[in-house]
C-alpha positions in Angstrom: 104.7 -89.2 -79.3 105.4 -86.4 -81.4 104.6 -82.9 -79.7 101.4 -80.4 -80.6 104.1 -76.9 -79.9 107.3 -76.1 -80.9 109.0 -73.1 -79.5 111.4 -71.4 -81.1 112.8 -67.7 -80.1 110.7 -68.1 -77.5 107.7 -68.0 -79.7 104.8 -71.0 -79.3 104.0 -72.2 -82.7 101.7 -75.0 -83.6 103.0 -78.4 -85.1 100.5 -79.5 -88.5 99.5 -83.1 -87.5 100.5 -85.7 -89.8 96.5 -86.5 -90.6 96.4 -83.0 -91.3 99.1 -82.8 -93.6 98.2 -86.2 -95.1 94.2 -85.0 -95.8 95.9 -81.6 -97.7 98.3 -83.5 -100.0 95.6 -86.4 -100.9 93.0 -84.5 -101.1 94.8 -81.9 -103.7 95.7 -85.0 -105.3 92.3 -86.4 -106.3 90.9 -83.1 -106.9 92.4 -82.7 -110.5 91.1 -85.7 -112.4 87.7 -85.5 -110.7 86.9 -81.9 -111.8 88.6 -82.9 -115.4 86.1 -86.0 -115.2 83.5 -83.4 -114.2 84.5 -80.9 -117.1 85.2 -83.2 -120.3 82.5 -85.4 -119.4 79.2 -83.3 -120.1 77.1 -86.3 -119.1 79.4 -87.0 -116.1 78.9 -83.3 -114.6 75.2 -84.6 -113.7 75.8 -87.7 -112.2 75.5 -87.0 -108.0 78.0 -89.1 -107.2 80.6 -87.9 -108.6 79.4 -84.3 -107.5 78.6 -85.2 -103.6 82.3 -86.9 -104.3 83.6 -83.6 -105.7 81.9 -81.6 -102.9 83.3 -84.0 -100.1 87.2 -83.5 -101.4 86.7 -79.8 -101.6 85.9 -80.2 -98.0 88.2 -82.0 -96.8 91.2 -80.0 -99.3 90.0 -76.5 -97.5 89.9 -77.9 -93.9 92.8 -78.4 -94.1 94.2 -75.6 -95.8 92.7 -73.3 -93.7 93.8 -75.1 -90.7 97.4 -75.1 -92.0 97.1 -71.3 -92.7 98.6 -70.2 -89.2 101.3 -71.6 -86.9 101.1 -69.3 -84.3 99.6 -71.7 -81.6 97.6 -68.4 -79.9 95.7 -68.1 -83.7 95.4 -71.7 -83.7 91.7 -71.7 -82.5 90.9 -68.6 -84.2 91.6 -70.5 -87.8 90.1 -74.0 -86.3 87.2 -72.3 -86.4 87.5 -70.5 -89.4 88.2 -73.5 -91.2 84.7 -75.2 -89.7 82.5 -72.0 -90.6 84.1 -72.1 -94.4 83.1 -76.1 -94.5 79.6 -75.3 -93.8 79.1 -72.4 -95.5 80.7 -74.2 -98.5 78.7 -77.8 -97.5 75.2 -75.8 -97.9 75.7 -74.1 -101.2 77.6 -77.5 -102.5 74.2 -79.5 -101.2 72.1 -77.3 -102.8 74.0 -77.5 -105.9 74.1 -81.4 -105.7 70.4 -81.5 -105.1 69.2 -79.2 -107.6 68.1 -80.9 -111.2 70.7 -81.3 -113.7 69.7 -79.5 -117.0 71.5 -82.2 -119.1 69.4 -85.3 -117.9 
């Protein structure tokens, strides 16, 4: 079983779990063609789907990037729960983005 803390110099720092790590790289992965989809397509940038689709990547991409931010393991709570308030914050103005009309249908 890989371990959760590394020491090194004496120093506690925090191992990225390979979920973690995993959820950043696919994540940045399927971002790009989605939002080209989303640009180049004008009738596209309407559909919900591939909005609430959009929104859910974005999520999941700064989760994880905020999580990843620090390796100090005493931080390591600090940034957990920087990384959940920036999902919701970012969750409620994406769902009232998704939900409000689109001006091209």
């Amino acid at each position: 079983m890989p371990a959760s803390s590394r020491a090194v110099y004496g120093r506690e720092f925090r191992v990225t779990p390979v979920w973690l790590w995993i959820a950043q790289r696919a994540s940045a992965v399927l971002l790009g063609p989605l939002v080209l989809a989303h640009v180049w397509a004008p009738k596209l940038a309407g559909n919900a789907v591939l909005n609430v689709l959009i929104l859910a990547i974005v999520l999941v991409h700064g989760y994880s990037g905020v999580r990843r931010l620090v390796t100090l393991k005493g931080k390591a709570a600090l940034f957990t729960l920087l990384a959940i308030v920036w999902c919701v914050v970012v969750a409620v103005f994406g769902v009232m983005i998704v939900a409000s009309p689109s001006p091209l249908t």
